[in-house]
Chimera marker file (.cmm) of the C-alpha trace (Angstrom):
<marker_set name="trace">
<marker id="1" x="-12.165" y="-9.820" z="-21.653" r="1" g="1" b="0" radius="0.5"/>
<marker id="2" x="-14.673" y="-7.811" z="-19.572" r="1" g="1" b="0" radius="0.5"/>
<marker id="3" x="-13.706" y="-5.041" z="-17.206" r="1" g="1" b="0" radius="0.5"/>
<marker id="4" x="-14.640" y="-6.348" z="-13.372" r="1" g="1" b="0" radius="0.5"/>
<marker id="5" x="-15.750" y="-3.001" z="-11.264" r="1" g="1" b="0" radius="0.5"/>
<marker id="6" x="-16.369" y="-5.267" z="-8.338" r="1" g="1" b="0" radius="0.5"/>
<marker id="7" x="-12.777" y="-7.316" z="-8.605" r="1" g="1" b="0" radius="0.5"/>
<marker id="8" x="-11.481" y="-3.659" z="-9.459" r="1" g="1" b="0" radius="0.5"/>
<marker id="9" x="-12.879" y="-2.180" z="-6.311" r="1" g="1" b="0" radius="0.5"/>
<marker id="10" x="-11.503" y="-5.206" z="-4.322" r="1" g="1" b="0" radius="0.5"/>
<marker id="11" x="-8.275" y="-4.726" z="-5.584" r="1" g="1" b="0" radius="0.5"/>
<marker id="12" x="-8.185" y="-0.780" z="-5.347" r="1" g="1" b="0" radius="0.5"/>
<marker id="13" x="-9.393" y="-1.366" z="-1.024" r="1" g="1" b="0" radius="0.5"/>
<marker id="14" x="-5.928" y="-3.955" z="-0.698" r="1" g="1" b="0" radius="0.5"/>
<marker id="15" x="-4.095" y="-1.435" z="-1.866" r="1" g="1" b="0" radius="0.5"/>
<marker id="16" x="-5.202" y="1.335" z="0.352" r="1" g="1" b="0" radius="0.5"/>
<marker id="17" x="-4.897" y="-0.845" z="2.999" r="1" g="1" b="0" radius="0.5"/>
<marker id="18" x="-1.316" y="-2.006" z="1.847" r="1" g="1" b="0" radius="0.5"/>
<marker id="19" x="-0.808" y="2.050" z="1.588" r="1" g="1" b="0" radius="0.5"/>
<marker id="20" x="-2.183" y="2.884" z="5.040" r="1" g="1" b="0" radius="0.5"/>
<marker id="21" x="-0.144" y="0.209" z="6.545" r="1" g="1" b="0" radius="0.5"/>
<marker id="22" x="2.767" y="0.962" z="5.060" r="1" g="1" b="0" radius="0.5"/>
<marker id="23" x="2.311" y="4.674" z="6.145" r="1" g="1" b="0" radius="0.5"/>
<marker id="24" x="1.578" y="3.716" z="9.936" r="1" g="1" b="0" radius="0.5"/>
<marker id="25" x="5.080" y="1.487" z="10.532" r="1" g="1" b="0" radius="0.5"/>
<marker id="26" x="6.687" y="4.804" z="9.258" r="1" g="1" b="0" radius="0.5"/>
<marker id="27" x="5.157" y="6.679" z="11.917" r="1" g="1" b="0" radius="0.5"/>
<marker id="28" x="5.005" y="7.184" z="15.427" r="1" g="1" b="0" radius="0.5"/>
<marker id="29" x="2.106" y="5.273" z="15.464" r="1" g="1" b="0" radius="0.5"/>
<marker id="30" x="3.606" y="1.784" z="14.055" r="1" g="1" b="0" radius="0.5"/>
<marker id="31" x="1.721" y="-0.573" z="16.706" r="1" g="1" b="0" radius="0.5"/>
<marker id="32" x="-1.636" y="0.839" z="14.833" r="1" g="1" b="0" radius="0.5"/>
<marker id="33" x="-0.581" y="-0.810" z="11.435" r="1" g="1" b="0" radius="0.5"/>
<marker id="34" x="-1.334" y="-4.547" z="13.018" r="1" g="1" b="0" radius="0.5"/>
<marker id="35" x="-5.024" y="-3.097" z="13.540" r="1" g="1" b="0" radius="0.5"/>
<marker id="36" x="-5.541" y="-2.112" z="10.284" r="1" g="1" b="0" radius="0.5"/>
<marker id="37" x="-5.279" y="-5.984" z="8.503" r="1" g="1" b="0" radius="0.5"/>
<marker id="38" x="-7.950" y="-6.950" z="11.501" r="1" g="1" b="0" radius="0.5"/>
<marker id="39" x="-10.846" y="-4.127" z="9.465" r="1" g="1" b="0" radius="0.5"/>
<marker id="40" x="-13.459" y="-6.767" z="8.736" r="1" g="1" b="0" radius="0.5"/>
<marker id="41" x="-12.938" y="-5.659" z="4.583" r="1" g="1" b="0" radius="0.5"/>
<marker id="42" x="-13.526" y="-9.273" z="3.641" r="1" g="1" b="0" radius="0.5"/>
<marker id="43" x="-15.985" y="-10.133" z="6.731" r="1" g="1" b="0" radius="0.5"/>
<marker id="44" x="-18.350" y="-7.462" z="5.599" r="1" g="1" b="0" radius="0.5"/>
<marker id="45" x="-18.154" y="-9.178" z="1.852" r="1" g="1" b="0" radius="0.5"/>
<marker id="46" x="-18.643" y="-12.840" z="3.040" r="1" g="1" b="0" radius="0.5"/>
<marker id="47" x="-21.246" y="-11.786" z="5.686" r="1" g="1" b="0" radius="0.5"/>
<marker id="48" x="-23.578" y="-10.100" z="2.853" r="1" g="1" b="0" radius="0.5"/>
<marker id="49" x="-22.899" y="-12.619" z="0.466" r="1" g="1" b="0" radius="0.5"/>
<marker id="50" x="-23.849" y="-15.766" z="3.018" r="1" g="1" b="0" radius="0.5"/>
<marker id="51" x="-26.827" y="-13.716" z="4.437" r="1" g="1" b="0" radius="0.5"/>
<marker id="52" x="-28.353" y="-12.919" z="1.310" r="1" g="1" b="0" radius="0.5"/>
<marker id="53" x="-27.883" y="-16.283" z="-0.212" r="1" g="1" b="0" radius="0.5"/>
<marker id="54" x="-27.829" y="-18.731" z="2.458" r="1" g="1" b="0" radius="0.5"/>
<marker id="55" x="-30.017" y="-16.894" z="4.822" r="1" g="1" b="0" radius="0.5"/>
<marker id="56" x="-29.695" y="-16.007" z="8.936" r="1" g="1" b="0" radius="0.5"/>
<marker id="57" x="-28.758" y="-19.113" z="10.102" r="1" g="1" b="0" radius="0.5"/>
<marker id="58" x="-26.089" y="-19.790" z="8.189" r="1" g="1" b="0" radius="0.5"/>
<marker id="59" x="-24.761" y="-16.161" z="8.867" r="1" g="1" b="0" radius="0.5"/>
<marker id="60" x="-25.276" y="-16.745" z="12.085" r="1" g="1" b="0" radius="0.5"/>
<marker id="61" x="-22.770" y="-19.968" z="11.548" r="1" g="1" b="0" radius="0.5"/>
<marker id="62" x="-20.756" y="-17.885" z="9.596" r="1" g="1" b="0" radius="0.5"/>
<marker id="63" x="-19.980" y="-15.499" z="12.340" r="1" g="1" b="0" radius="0.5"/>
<marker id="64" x="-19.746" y="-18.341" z="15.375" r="1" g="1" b="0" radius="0.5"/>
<marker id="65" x="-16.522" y="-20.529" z="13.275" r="1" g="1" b="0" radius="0.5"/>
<marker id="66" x="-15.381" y="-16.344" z="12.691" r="1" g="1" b="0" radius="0.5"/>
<marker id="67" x="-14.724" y="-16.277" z="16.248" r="1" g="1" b="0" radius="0.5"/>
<marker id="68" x="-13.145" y="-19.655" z="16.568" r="1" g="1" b="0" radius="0.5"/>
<marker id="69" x="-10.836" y="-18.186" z="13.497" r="1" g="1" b="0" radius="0.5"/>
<marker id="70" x="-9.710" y="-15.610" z="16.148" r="1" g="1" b="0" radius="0.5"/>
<marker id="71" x="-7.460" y="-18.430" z="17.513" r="1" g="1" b="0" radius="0.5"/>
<marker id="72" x="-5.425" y="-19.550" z="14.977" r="1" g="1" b="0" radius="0.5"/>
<marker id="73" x="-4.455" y="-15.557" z="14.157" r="1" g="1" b="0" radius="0.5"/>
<marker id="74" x="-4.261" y="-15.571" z="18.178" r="1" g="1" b="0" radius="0.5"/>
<marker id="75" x="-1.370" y="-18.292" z="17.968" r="1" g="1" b="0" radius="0.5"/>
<marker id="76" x="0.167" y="-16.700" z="14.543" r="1" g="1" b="0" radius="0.5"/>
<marker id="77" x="0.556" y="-13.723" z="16.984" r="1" g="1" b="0" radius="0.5"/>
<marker id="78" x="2.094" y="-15.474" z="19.998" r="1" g="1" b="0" radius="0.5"/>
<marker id="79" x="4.367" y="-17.523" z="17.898" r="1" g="1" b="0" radius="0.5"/>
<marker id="80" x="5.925" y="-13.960" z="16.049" r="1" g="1" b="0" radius="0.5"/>
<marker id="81" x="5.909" y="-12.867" z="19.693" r="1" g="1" b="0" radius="0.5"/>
<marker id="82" x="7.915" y="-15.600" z="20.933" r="1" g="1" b="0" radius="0.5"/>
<marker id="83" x="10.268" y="-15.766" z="18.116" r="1" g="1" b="0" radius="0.5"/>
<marker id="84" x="11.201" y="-12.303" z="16.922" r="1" g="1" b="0" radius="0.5"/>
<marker id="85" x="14.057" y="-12.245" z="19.217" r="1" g="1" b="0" radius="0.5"/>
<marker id="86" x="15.352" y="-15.906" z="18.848" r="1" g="1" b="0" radius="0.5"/>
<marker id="87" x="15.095" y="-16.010" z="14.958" r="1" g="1" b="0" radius="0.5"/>
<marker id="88" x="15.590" y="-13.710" z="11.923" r="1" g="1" b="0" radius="0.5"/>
<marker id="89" x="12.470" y="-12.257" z="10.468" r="1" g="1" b="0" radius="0.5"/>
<marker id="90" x="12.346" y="-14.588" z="7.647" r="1" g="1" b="0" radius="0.5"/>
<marker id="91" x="12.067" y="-17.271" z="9.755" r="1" g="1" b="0" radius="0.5"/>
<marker id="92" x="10.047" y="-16.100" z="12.763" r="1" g="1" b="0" radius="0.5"/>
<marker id="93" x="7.399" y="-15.126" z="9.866" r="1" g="1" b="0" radius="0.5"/>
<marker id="94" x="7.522" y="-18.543" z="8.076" r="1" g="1" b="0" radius="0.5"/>
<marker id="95" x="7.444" y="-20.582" z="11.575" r="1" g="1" b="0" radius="0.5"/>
<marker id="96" x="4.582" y="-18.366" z="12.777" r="1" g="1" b="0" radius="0.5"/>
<marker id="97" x="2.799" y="-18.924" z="9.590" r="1" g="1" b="0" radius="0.5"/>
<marker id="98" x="3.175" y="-22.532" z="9.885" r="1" g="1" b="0" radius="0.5"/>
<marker id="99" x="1.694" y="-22.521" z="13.450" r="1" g="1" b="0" radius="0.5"/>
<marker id="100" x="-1.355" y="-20.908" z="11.985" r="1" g="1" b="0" radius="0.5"/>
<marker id="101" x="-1.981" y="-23.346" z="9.552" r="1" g="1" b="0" radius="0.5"/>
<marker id="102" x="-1.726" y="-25.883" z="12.016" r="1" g="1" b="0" radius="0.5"/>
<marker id="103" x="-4.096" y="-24.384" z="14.556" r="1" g="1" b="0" radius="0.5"/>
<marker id="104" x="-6.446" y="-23.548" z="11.315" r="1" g="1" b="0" radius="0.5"/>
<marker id="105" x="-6.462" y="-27.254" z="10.496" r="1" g="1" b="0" radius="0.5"/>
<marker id="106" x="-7.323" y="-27.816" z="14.177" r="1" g="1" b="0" radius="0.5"/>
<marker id="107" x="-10.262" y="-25.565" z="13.722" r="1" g="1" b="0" radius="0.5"/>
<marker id="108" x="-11.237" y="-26.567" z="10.625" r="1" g="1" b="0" radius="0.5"/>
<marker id="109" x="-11.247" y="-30.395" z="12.010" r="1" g="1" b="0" radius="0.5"/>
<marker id="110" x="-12.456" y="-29.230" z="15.516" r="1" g="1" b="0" radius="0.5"/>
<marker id="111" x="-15.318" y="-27.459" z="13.776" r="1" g="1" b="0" radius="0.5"/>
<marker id="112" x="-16.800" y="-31.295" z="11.816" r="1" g="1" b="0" radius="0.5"/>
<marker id="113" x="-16.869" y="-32.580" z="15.751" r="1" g="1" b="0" radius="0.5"/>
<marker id="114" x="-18.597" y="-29.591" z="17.562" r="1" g="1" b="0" radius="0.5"/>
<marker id="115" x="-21.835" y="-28.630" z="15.254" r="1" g="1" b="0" radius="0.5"/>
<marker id="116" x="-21.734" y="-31.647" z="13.223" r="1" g="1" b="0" radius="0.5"/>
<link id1="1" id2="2" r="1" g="1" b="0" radius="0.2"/>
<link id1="2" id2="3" r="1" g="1" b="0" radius="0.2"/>
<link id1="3" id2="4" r="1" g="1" b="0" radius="0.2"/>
<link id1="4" id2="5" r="1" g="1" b="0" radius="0.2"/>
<link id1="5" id2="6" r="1" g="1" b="0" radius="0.2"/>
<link id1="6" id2="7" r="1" g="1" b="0" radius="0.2"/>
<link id1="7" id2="8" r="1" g="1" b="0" radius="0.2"/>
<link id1="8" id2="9" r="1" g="1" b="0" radius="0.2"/>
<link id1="9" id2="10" r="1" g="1" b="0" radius="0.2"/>
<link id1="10" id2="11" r="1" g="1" b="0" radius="0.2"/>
<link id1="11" id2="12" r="1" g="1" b="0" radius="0.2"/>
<link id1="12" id2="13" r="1" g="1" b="0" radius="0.2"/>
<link id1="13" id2="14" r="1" g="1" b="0" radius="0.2"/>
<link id1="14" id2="15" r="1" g="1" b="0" radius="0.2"/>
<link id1="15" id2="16" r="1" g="1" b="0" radius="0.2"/>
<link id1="16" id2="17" r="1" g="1" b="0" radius="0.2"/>
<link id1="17" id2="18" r="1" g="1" b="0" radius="0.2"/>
<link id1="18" id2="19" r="1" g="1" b="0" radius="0.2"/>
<link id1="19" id2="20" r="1" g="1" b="0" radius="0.2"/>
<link id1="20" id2="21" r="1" g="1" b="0" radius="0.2"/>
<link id1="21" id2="22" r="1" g="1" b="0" radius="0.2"/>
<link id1="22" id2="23" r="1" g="1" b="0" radius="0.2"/>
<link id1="23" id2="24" r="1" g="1" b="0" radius="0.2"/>
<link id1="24" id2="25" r="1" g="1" b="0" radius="0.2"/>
<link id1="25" id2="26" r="1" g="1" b="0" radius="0.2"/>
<link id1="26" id2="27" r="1" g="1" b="0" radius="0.2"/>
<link id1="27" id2="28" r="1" g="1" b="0" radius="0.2"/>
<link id1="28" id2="29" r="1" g="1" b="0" radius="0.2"/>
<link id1="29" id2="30" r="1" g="1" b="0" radius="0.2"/>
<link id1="30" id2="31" r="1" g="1" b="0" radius="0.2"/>
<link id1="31" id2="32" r="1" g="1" b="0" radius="0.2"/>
<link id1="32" id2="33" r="1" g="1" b="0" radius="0.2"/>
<link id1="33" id2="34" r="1" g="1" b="0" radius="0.2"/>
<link id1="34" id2="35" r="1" g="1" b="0" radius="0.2"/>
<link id1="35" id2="36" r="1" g="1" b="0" radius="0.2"/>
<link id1="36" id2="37" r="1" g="1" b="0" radius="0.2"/>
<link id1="37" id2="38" r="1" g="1" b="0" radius="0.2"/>
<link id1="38" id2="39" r="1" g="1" b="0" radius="0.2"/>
<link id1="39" id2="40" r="1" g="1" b="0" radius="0.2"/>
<link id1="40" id2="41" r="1" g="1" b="0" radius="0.2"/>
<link id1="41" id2="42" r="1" g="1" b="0" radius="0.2"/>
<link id1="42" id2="43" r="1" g="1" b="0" radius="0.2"/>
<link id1="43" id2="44" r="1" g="1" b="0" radius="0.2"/>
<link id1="44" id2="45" r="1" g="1" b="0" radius="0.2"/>
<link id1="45" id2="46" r="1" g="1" b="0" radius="0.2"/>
<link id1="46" id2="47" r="1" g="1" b="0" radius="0.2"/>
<link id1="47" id2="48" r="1" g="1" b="0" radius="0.2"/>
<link id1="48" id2="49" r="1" g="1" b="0" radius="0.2"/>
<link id1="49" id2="50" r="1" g="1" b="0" radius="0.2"/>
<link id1="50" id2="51" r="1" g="1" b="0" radius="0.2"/>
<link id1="51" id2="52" r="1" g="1" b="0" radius="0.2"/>
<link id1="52" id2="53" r="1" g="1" b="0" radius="0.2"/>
<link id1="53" id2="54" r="1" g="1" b="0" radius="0.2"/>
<link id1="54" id2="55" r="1" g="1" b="0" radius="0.2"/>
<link id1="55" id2="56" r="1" g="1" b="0" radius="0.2"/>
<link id1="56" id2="57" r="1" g="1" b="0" radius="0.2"/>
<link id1="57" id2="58" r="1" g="1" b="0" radius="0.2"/>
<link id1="58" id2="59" r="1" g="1" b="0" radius="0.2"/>
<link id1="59" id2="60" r="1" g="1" b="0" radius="0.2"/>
<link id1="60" id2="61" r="1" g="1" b="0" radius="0.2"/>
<link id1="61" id2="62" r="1" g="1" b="0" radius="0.2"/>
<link id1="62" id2="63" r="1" g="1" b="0" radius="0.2"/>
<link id1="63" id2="64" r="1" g="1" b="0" radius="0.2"/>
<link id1="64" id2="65" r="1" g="1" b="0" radius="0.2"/>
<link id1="65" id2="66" r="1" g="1" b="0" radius="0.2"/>
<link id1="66" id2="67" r="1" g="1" b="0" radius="0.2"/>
<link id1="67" id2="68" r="1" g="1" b="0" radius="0.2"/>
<link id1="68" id2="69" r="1" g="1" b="0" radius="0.2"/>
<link id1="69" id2="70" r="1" g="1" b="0" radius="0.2"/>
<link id1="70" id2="71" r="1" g="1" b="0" radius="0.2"/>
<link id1="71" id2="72" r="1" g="1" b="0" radius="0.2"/>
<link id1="72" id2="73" r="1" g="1" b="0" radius="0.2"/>
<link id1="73" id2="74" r="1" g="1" b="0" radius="0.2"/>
<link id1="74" id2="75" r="1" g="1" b="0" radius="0.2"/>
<link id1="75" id2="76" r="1" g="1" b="0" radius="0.2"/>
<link id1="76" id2="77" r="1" g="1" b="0" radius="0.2"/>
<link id1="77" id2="78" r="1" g="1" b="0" radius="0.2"/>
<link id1="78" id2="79" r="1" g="1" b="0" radius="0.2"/>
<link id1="79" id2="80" r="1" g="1" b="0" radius="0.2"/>
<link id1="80" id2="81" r="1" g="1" b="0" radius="0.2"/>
<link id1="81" id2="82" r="1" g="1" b="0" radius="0.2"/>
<link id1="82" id2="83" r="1" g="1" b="0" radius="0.2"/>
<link id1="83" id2="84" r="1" g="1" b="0" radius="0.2"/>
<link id1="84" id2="85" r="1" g="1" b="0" radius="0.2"/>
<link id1="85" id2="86" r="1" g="1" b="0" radius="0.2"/>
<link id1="86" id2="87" r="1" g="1" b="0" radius="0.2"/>
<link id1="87" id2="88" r="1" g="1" b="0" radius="0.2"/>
<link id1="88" id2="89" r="1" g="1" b="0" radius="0.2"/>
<link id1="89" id2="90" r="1" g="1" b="0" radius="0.2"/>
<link id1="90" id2="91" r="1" g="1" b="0" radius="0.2"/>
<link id1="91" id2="92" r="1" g="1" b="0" radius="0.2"/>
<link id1="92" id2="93" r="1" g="1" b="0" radius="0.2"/>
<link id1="93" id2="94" r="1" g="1" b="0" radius="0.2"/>
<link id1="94" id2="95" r="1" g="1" b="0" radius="0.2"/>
<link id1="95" id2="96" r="1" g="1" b="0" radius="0.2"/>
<link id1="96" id2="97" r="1" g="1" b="0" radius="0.2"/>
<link id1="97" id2="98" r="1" g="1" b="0" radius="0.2"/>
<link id1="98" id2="99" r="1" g="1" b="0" radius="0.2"/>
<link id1="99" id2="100" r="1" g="1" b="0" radius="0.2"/>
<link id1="100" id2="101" r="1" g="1" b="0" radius="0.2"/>
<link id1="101" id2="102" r="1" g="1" b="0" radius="0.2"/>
<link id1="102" id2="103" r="1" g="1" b="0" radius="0.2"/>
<link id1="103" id2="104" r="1" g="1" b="0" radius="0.2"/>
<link id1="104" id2="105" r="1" g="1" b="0" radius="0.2"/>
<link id1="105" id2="106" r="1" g="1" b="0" radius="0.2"/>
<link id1="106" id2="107" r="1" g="1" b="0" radius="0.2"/>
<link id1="107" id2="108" r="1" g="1" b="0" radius="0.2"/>
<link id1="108" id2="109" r="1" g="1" b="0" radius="0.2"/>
<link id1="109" id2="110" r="1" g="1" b="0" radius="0.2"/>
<link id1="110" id2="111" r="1" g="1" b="0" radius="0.2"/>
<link id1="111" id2="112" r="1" g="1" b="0" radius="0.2"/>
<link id1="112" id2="113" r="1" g="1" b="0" radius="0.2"/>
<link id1="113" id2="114" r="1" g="1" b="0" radius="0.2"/>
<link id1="114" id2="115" r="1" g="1" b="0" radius="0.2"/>
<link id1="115" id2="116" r="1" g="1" b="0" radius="0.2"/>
</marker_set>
C-alpha cells in the first residue's frame, strides 16, 4: 500500500474545516460556522481538474449546473428552517436531507431537459 499525499492533504483540509466549525458554534460567532462548509474546497478541486482535462467549455458547464446546485442546498436550508422548531433535531436534519435529495434529483433531471 502506497502513501497518498494528495488523499492525505484532502483529508487533513476536512478536518480543519470540521475543527474550525466546531470552534465557531462555540463562540460568539456561531452563525459564521454555516459559511465555512459553503468555502469552495472541493469547487476549486473539480474546477482544475474539469478545466485541465475537459477544457473551457466544459468548465464553463461545470460552473452553470454549480449554480443550479445552489437550489437544492437553498431548500435543505429552508426545510431545517421550517422545521427546527416543529421537530427534534434528528428529524428536522433527516427530513431536510431528504428534501435535498429530492430537489437534487429535480436538478439532476431538470438539467437532461435544459442543455440537452
Amino acid at each position: 500500500m502506497t502513501f497518498d499525499l494528495a488523499l492525505a492533504g484532502k483529508a487533513l483540509l476536512g478536518a480543519l474545516a470540521v475543527l474550525l466549525i466546531s470552534l465557531l458554534s462555540q463562540s460568539r460567532y456561531f452563525v459564521i460556522a454555516g459559511l465555512v462548509p459553503l468555502f469552495p474546497t472541493f469547487a476549486l478541486l473539480a474546477h482544475y481538474i474539469v478545466g485541465s482535462e475537459r477544457g473551457t467549455l466544459a468548465l464553463r458547464y461545470t460552473a452553470l449546473f454549480g449554480l443550479g446546485s445552489l437550489l437544492p442546498y437553498a431548500v435543505y436550508l429552508l426545510a431545517v428552517y421550517a422545521l427546527a422548531e416543529r421537530l427534534s433535531l434528528p428529524l428536522t436534519l433527516l427530513s431536510a436531507t431528504a428534501c435535498w435529495a429530492v430537489a437534487a434529483g429535480l436538478l439532476l433531471w431538470g438539467w437532461q431537459y435544459w442543455l440537452h
